[in-house]
N, CA, C and O of each residue as an XYZ file, in Angstrom:
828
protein
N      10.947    -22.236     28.756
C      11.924    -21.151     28.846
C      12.845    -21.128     27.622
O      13.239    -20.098     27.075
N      13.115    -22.258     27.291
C      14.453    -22.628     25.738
C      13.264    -21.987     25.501
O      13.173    -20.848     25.958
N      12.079    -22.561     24.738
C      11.576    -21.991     23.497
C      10.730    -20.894     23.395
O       9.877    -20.748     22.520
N      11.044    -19.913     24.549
C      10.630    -18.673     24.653
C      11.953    -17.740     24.130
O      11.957    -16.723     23.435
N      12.874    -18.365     24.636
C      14.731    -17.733     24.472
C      15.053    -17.987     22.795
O      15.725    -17.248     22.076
N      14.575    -18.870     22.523
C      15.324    -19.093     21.009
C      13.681    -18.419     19.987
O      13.980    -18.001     18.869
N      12.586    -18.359     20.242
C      11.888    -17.243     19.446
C      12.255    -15.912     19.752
O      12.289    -15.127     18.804
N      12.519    -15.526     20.806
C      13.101    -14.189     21.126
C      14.299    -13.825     20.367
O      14.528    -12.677     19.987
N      15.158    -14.969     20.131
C      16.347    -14.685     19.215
C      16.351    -14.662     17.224
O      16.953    -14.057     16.337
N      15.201    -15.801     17.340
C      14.578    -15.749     15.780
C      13.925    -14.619     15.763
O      14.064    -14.314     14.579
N      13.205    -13.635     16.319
C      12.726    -12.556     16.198
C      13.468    -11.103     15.742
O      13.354    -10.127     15.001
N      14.463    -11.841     16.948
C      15.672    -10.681     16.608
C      16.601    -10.297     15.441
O      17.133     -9.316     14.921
N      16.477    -11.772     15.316
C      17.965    -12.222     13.655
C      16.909    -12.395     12.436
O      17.076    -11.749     11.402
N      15.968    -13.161     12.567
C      15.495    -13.896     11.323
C      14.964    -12.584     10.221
O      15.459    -12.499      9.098
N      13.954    -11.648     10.690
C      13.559    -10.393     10.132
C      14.693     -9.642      8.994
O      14.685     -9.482      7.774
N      15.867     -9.206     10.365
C      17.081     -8.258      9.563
C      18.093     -9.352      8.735
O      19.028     -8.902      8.073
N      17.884    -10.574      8.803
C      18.655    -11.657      7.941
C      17.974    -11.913      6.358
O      18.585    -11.979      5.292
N      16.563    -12.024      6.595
C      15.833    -12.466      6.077
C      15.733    -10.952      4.349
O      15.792    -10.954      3.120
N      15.539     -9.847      5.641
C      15.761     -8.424      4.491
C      16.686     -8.094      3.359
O      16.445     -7.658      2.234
N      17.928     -8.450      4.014
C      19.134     -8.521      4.049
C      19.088     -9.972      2.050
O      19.622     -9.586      1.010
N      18.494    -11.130      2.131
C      18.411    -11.677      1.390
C      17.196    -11.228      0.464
O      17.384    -11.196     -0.752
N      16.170    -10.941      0.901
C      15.522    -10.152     -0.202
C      15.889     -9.248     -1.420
O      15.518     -9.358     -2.589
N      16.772     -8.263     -0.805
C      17.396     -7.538     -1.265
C      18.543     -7.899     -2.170
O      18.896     -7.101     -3.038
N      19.044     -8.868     -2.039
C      19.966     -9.594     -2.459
C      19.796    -10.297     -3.906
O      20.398    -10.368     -4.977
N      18.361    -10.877     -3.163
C      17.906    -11.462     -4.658
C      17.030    -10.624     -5.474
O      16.488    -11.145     -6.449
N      16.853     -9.589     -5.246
C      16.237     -8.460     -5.968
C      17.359     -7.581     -6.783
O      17.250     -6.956     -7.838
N      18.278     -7.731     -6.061
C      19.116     -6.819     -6.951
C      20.251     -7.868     -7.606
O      21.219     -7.204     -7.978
N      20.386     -8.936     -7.796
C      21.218     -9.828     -8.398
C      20.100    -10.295     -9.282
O      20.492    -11.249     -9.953
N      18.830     -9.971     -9.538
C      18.253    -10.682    -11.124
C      17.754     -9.265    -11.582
O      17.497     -8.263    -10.914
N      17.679     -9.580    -13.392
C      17.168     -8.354    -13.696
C      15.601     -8.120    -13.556
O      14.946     -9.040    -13.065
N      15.218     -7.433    -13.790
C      13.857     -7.021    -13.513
C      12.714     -6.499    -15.077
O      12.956     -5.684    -15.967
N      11.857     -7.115    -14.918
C      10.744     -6.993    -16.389
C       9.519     -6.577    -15.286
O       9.203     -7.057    -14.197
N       8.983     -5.450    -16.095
C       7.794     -4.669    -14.799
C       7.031     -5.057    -16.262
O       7.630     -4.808    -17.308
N       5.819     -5.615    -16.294
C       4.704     -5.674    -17.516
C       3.819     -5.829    -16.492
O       3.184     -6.731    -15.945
N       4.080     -3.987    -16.367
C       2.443     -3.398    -15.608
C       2.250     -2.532    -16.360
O       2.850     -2.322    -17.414
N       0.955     -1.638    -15.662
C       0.790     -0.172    -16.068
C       1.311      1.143    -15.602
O       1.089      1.411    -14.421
N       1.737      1.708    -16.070
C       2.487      3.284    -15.856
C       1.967      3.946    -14.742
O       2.818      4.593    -14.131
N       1.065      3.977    -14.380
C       0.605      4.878    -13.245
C      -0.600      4.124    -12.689
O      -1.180      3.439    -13.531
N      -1.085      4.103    -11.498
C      -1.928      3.643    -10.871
C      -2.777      4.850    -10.378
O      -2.623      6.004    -10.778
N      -3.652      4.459     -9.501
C      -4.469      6.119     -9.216
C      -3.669      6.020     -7.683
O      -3.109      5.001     -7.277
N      -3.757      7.340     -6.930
C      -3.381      7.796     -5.861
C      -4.267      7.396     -4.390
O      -3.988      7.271     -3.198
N      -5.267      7.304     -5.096
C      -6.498      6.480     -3.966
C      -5.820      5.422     -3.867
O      -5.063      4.908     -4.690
N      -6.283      4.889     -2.181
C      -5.946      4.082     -1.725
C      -6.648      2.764     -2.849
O      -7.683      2.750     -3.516
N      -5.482      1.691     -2.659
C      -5.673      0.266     -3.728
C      -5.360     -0.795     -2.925
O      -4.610     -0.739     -1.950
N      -6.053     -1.964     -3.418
C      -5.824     -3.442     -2.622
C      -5.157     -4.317     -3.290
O      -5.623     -4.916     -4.259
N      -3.720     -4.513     -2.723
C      -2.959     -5.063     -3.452
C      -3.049     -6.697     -3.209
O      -3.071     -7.084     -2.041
N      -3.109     -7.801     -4.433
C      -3.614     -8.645     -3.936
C      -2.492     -9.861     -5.167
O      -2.381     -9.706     -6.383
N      -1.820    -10.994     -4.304
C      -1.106    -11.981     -4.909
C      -1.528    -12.836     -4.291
O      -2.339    -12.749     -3.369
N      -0.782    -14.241     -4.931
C      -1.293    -15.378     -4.382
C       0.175    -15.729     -3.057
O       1.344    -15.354     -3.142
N      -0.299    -16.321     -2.255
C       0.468    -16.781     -0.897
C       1.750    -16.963     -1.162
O       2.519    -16.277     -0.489
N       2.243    -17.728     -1.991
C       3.295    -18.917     -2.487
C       4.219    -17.334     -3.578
O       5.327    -17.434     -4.106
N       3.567    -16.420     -3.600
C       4.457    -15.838     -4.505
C       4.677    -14.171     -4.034
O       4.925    -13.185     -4.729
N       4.423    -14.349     -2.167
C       4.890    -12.443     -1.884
C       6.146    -11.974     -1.331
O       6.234    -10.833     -0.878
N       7.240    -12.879     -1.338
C       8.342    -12.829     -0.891
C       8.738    -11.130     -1.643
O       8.992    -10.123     -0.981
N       8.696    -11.210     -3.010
C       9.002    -10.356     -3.512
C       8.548     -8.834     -4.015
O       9.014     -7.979     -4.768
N       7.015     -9.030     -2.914
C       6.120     -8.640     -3.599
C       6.564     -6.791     -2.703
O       5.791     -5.874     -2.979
N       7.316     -6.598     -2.098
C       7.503     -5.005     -1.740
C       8.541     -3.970     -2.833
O       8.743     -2.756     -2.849
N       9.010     -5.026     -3.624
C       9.483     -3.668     -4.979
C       8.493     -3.677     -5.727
O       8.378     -2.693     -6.458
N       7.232     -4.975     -5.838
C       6.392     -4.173     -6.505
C       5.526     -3.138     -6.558
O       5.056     -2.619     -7.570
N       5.290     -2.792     -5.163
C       4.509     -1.352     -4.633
C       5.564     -0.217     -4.413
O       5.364      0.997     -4.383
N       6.866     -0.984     -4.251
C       7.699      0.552     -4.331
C       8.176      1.109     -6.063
O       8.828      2.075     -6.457
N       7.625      0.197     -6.633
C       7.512      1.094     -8.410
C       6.475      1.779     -8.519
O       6.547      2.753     -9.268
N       5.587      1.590     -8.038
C       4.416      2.261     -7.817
C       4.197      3.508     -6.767
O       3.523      4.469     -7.135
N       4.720      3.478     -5.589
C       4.397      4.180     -4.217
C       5.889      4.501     -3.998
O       6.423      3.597     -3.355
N       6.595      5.338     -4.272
C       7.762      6.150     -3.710
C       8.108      5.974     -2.299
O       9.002      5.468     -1.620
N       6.771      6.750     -2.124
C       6.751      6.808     -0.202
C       5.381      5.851      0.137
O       4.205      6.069     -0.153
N       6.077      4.556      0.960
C       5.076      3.449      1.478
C       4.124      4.362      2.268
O       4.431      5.237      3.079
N       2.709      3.913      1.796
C       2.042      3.953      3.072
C       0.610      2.637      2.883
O      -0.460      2.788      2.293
N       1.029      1.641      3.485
C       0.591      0.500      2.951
C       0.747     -0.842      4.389
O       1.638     -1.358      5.064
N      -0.441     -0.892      4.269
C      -0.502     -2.609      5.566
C      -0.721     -3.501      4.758
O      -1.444     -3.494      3.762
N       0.183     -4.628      5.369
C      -0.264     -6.049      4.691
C      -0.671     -6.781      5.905
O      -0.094     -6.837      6.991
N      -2.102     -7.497      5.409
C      -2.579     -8.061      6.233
C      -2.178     -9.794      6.401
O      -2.441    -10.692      5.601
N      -1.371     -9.904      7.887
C      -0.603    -11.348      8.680
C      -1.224    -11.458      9.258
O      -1.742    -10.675     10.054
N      -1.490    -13.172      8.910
C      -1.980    -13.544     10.172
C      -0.837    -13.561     11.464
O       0.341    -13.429     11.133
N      -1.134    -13.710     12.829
C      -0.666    -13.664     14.108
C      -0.367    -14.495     14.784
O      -0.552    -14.353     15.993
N       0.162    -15.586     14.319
C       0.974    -16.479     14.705
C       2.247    -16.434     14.444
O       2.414    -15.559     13.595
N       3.376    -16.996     14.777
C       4.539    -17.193     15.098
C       5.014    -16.751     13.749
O       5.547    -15.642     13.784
N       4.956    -17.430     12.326
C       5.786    -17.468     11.584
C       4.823    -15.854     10.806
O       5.392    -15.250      9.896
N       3.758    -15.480     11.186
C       3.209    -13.848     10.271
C       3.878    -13.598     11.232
O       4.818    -13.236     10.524
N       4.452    -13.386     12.733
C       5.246    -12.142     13.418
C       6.570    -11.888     12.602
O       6.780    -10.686     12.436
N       7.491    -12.708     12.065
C       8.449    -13.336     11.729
C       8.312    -11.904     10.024
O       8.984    -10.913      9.736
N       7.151    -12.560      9.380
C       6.834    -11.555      8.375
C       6.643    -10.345      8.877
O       7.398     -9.456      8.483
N       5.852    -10.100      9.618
C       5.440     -8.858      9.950
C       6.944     -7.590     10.191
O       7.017     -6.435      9.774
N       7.904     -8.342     10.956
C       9.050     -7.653     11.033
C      10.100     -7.701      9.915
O      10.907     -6.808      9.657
N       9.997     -8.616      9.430
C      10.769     -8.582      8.220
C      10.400     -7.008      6.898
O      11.133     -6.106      6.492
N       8.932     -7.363      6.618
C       8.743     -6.246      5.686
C       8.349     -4.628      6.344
O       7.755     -3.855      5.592
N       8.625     -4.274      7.439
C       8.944     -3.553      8.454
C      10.236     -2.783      8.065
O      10.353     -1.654      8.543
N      11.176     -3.233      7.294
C      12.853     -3.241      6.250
C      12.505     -2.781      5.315
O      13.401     -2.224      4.680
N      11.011     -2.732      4.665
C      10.691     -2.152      3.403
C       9.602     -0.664      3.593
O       9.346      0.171      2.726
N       9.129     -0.709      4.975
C       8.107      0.767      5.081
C       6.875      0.070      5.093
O       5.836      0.713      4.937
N       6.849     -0.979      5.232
C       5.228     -1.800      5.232
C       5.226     -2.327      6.771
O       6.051     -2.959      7.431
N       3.691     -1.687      7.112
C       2.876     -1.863      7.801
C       2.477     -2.922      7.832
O       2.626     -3.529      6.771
N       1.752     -3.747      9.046
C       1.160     -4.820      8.909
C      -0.433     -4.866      9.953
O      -0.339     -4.351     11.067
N      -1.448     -5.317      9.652
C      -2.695     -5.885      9.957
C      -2.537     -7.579     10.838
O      -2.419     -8.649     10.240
N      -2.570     -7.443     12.054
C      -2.675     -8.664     12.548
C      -3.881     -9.087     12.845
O      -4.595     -8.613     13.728
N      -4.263    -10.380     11.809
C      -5.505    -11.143     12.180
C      -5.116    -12.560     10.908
O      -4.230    -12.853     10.105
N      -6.789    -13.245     11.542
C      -6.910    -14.676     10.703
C      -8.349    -15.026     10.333
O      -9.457    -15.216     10.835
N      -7.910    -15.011      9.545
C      -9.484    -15.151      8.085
C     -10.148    -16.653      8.621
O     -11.184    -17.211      8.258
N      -9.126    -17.067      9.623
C      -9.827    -18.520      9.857
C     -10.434    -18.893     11.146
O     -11.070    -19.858     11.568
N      -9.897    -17.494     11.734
C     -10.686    -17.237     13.766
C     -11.549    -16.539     13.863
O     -12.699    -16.863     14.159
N     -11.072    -15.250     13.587
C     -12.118    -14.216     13.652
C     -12.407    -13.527     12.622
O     -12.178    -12.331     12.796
N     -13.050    -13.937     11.049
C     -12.988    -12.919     10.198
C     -13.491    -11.878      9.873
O     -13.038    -11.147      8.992
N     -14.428    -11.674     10.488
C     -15.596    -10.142     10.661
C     -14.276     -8.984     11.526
O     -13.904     -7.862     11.181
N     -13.977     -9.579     12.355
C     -12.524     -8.676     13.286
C     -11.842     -7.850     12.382
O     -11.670     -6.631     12.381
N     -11.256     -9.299     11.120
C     -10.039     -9.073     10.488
C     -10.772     -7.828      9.367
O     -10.328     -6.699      9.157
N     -12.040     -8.481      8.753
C     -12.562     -7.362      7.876
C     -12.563     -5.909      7.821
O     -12.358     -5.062      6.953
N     -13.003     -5.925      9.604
C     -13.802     -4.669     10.060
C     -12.279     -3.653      9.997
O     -12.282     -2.475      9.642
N     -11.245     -4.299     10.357
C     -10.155     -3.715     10.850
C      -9.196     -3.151      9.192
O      -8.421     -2.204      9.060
N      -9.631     -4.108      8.223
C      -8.789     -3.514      7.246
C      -9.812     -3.038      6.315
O      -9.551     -2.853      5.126
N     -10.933     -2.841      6.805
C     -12.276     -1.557      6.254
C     -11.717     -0.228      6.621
O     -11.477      0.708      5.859
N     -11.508     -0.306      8.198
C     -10.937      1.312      8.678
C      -9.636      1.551      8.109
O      -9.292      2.723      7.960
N      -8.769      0.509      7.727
C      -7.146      0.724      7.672
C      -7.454      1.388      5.972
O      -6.819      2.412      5.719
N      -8.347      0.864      4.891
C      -8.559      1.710      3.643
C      -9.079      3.033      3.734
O      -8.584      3.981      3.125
N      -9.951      3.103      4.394
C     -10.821      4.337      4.535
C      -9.697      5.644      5.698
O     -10.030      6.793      5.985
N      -8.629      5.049      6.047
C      -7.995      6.203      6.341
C      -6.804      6.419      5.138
O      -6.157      7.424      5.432
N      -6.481      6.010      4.312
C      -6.081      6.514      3.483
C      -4.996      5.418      2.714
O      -4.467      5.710      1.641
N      -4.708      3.924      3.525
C      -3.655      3.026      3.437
C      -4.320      2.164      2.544
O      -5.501      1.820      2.600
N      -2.936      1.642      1.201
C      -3.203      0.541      0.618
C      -3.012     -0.959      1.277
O      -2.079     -1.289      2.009
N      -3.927     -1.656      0.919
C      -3.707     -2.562      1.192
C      -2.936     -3.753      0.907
O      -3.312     -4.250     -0.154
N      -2.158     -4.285      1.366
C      -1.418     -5.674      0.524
C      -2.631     -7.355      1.185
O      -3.010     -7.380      2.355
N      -2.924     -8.244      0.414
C      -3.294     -9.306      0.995
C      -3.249    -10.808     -0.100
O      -3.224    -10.709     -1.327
N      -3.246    -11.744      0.424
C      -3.324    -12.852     -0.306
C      -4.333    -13.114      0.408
O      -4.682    -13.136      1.588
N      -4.984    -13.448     -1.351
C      -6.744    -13.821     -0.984
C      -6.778    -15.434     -0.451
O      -7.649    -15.804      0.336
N      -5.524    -16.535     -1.072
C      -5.130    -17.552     -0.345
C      -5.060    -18.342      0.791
O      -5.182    -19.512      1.153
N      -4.719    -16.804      1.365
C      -3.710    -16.998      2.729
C      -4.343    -16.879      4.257
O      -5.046    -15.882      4.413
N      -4.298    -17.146      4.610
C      -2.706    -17.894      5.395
C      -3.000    -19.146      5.157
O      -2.080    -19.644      4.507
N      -4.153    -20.181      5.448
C      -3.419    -21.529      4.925
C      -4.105    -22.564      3.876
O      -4.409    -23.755      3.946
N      -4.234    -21.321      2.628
C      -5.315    -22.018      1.477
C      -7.061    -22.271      2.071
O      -7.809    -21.974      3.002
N      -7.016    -23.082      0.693
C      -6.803    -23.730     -0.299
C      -6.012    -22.970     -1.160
O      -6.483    -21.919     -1.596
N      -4.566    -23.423     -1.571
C      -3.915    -22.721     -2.759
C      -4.983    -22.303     -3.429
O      -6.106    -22.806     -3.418
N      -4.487    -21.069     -4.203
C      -4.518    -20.147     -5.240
C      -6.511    -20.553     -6.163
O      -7.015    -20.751     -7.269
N      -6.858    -20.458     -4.794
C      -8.388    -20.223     -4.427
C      -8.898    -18.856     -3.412
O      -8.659    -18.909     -2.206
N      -9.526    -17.794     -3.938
C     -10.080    -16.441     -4.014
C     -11.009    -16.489     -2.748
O     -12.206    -16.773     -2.802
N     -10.319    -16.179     -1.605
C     -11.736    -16.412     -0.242
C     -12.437    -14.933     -0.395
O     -11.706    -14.139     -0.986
N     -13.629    -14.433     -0.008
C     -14.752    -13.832      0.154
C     -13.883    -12.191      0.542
O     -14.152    -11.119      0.001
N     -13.020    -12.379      1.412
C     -12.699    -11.476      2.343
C     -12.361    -10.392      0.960
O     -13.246     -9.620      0.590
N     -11.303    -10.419      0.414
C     -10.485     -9.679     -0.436
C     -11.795     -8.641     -1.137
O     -11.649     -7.425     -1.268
N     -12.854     -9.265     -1.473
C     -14.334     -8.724     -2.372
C     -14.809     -8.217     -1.858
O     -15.110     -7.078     -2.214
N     -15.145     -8.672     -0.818
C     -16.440     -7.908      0.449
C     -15.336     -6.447      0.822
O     -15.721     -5.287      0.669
N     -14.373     -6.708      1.169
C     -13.446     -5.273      1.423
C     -13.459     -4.572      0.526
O     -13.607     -3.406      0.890
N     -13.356     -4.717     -0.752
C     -13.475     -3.773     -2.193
C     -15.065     -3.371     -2.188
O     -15.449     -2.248     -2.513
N     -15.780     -4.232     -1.855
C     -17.261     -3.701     -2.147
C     -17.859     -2.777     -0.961
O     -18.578     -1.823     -1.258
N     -17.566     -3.058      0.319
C     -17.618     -2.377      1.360
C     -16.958     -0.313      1.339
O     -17.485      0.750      1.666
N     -15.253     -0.818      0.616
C     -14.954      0.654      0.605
C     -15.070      1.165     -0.986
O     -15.247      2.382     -0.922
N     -15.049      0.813     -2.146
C     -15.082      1.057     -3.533
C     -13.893      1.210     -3.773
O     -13.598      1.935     -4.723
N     -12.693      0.487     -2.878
C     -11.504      0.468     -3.578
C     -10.926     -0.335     -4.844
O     -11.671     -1.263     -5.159
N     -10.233     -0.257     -5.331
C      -9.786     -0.814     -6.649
C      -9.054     -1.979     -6.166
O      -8.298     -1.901     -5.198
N      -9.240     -2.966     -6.759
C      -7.770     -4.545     -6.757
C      -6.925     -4.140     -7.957
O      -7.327     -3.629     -9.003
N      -5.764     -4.439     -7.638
C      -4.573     -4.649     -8.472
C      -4.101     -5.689     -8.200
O      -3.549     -5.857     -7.112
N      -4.213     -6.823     -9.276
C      -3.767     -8.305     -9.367
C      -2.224     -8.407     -9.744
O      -1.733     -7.923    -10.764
N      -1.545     -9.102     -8.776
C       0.274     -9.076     -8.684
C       0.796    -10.518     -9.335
O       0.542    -11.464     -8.589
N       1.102    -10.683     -9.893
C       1.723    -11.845    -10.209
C       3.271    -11.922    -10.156
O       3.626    -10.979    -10.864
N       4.203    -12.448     -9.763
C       5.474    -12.686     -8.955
C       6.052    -13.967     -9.787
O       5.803    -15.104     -9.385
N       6.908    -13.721    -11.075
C       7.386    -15.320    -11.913
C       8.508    -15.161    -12.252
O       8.777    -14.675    -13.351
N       9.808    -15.693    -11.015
C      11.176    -15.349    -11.984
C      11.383    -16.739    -12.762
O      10.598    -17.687    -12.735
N      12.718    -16.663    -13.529
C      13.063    -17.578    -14.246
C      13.685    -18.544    -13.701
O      13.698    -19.575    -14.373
N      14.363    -18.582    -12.419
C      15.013    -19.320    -11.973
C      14.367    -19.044    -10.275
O      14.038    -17.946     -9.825
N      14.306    -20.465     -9.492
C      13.622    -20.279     -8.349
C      13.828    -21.799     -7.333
O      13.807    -22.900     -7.885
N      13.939    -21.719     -6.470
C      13.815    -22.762     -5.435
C      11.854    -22.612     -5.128
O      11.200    -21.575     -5.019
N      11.399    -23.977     -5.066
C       9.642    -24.248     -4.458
C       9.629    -24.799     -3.461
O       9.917    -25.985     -3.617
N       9.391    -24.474     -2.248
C       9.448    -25.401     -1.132
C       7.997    -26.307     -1.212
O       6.995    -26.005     -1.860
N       8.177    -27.391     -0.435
C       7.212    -28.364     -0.320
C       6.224    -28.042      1.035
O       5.977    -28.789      1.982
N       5.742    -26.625      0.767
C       4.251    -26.231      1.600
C       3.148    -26.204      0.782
O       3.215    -26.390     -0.433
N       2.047    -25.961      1.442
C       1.052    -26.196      0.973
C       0.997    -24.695      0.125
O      -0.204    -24.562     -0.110
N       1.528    -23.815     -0.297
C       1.561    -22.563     -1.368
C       2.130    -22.661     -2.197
O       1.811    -22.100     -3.246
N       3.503    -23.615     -2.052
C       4.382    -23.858     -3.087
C       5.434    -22.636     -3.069
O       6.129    -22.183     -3.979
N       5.349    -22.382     -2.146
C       6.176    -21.225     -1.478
C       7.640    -20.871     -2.794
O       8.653    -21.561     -2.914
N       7.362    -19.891     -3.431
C       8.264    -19.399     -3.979
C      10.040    -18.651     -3.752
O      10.124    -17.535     -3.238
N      10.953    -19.185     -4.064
C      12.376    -18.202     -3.199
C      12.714    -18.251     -5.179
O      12.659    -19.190     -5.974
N      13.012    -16.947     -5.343
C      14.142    -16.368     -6.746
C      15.594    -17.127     -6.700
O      16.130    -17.229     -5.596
N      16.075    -17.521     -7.546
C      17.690    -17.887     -7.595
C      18.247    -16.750     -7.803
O      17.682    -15.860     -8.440
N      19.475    -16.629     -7.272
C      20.413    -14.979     -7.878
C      20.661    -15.476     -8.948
O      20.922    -16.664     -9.139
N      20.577    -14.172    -10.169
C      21.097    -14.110    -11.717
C      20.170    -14.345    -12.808
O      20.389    -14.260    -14.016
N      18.990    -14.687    -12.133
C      17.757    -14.781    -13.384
C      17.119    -13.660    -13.503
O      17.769    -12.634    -13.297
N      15.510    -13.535    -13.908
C      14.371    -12.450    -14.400
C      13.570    -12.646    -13.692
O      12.934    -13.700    -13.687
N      13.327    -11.441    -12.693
C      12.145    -11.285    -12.446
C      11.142    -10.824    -13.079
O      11.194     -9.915    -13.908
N      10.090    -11.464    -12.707
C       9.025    -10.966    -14.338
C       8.208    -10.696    -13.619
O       7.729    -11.607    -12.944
N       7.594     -9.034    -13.425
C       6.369     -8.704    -12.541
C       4.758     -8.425    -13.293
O       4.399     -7.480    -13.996
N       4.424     -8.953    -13.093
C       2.705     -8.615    -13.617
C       2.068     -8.307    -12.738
O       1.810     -8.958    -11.726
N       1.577     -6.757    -13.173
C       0.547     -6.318    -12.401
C      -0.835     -5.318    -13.550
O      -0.678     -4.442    -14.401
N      -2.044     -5.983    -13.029
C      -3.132     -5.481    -14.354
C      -3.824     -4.424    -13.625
O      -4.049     -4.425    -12.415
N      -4.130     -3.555    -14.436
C      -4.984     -2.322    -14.072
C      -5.910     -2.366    -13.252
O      -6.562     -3.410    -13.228
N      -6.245     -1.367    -12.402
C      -7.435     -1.334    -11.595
C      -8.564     -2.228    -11.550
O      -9.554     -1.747    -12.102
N      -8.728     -3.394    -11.059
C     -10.259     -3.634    -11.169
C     -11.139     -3.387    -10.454
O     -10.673     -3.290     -9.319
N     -12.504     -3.173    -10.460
C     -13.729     -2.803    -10.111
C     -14.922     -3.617     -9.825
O     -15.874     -3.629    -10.605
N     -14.898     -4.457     -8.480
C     -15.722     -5.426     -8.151
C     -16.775     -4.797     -7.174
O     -17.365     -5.568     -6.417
N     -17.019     -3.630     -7.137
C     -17.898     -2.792     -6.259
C     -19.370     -2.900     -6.150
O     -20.168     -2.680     -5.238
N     -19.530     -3.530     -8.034
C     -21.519     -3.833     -8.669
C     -20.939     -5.660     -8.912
O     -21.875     -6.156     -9.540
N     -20.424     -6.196     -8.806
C     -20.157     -7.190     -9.037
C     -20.910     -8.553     -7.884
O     -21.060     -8.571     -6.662
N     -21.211     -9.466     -8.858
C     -22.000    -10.203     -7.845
C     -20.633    -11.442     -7.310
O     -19.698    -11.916     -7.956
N     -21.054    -11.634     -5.920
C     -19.835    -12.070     -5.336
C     -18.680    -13.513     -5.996
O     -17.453    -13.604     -5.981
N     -19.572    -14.302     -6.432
C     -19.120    -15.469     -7.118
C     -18.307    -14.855     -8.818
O     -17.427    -15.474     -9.416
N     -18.696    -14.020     -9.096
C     -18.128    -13.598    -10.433
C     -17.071    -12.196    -10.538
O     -16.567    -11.533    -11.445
N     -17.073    -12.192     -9.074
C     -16.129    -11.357     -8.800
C     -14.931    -12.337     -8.523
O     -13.809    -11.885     -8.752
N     -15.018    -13.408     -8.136
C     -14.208    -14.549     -7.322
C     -13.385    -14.968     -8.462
O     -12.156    -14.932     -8.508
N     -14.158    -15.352     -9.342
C     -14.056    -15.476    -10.566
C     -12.952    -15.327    -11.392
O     -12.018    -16.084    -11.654
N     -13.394    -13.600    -11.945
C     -12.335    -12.590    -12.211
C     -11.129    -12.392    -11.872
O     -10.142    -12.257    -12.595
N     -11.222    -12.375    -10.680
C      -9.632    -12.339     -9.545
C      -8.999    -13.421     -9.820
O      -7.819    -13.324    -10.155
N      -9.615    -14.683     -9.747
C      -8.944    -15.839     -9.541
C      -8.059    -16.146    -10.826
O      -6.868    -16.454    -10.877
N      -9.128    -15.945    -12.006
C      -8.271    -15.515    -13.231
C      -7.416    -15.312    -13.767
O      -6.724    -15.883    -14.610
N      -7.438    -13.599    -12.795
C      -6.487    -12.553    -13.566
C      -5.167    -13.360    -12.221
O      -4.010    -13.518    -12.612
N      -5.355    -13.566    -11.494
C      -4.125    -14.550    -10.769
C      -3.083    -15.468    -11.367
O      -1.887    -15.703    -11.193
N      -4.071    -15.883    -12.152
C      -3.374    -17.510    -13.122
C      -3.055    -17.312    -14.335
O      -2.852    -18.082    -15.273
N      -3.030    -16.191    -14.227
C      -2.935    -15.831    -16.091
C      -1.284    -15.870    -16.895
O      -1.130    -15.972    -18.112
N      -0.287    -15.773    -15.986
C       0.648    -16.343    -16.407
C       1.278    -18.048    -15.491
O       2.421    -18.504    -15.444
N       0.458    -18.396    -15.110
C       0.988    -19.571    -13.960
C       1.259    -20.087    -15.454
O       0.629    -19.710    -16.442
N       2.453    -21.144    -15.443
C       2.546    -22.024    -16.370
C       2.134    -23.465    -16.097
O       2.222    -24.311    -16.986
């Protein structure tokens, strides 16, 4: 009963607390966008590594004015927690796990592209192997012929927690530095060298 009463209350607070600091640290550092100017209007699969999406909803709102976009959580306790939090930003969410049922999770964010929604996902996630490229993210691009856009998330100043992502938090007063690379096209691509590519264009500023 306690620990039905006190998730009911983290549900309630943690989301609009949690927004509330996003925002905070988004608008107390300055901001470096080294992307591209326009993206296409077709639906796109937005894709970062685990440890670095805290920040990752001003990067689709430089891009997308008006959200119309699911990110796919897993459905346990701490993705509900996410799920309502970026709920504060116009993002949708996909509940499933790449590690129970993943044909479910596929099938479900096959229909969620093909009606017209971008996708957000960490190919990572939910619980690694760190900043290792699972199957799912490819087979969904090759299935609908949507485009990946690779996100990279690097401020100058930052707290790392000791999880297995290396879980990223911004300090107030530094640079956010956003990288995001043009459309890619893994549609004729053979699956391992598509893995490849992504994993790549992921690490390309990790220091």
């Amino acid at each position: 009963m306690l620990k039905k009463l006190s998730r009911s209350l983290a549900l309630f607070l943690v989301p609009f607390l949690g927004s509330l600091i996003i925002r905070f640290l988004y608008f107390t550092n300055k901001k470096n966008f080294h992307t591209p100017d326009k993206i296409t209007e077709e639906a796109i699969i937005f894709a970062c590594w685990h440890g670095e999406l805290l920040m990752l909803p001003y990067l689709y709102k430089h891009y997308r004015k008006k959200p119309h976009a699911k990110v796919l959580i897993s459905p346990h306790f701490d993705g509900e927690l996410i799920s309502k939090t970026i709920k504060y930003f116009g993002l949708g969410t996909l509940a499933g796990s790449s590690d129970k049922n993943p044909a479910r999770v596929l099938i479900q964010a096959i229909k969620t592209i093909k009606e017209g929604y971008d996708i957000g996902i960490t190919p990572d996630g939910p619980k690694g192997p760190r900043h290792e490229v699972a199957d799912g993210i490819i087979v969904m691009a090759q299935k609908t012929k949507a485009k990946i856009v690779l996100v990279e998330i690097k401020p100058t100043k930052f707290w790392q927690l000791n999880s297995w992502d290396k879980f990223v938090i911004p300090k107030p007063f530094g640079i956010l530095n956003y990288y995001a690379t043009s459309e890619i096209d893994v549609s004729e691509m053979k699956l391992e060298d598509a893995r490849v590519l992504l994993q790549k264009g992921l690490l390309k500023h990790e220091s």
